[in-house]
N, C-alpha and C positions, 0 to 999 in steps of 0.2 A: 584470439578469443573474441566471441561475439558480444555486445551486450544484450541485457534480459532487464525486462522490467518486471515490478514484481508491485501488484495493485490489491493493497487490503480492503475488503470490504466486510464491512458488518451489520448487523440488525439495526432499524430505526430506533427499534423499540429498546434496546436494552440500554438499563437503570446508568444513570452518570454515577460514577464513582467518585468516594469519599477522597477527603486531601488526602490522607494516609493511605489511600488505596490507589489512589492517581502515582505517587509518588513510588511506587510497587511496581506498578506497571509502567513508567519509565526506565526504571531502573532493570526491565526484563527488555524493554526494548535496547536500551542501551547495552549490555550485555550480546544478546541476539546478534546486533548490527557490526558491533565489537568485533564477535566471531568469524564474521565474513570479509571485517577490514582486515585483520589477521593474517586471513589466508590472501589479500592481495587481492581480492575480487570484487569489493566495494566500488562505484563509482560516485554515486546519487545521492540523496533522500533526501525529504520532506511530508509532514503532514499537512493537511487541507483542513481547513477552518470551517465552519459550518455556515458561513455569508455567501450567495452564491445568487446568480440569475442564468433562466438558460434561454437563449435566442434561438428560433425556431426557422425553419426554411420558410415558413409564408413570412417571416419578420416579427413575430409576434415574442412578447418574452413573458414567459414564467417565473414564479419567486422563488427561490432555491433550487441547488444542483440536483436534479432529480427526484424534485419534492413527489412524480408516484408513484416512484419505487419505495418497495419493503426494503432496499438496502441501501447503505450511504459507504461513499468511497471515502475512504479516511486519511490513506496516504499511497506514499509509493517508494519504492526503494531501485534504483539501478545497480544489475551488480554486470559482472564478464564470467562469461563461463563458457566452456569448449563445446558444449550442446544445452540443447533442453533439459534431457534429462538429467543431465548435473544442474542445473537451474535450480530444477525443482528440486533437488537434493539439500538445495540451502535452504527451503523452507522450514527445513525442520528445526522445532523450536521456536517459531514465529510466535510472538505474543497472542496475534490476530486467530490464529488456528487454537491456541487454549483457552480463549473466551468463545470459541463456536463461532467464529468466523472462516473468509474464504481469500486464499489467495491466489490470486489470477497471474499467470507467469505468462510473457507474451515475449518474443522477439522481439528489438529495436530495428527499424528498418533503416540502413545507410543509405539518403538521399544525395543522388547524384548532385554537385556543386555546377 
């Protein structure tokens, strides 16, 4: 099996949610992620915090990870799977995708040692 990363992105703009709604939506990711340890296909995961600088090729740095972009990467998930198209098959049900967000499924590339 290969691995697949799998990078949630969503809107700058939308509203922070309430404790009791924060609490919901963990509870959908935990479940989600659950489903895919289940089947053995889990490797990964982590969310990214919103503290961030980004260093630029002339050397220069910016305040926040992609302060101008309309979108903010949230987190990311590793899973294994036999192709892509089964990759993308674990999306479904993604927390990220029922708030109108995007999840970006990419290869993990094996660098030679």
């Amino acid at each position: 099996m290969k691995e697949f990363m799998m990078i949630f992105r969503n809107d700058k703009s939308m509203p922070k949610p309430s404790p009791e709604q924060m609490q919901g939506m963990i509870k959908q990711w935990q479940d989600w992620i659950g489903g895919i340890a289940s089947q053995g296909k889990f490797v990964a995961t982590n969310a990214l915090g919103f503290e961030g600088k980004t260093v630029n090729a002339d050397a220069t740095i910016t305040d926040g990870p992609y302060a101008e972009l309309k979108e903010i990467v949230g987190g990311y998930i590793i899973v294994k799977s036999d192709s892509l198209d089964d990759a993308m098959k674990l999306t479904n049900g993604c927390p990220t995708l029922l708030l109108g967000g995007k999840v970006e499924v990419r290869d993990v590339m094996v660098l030679p040692k």
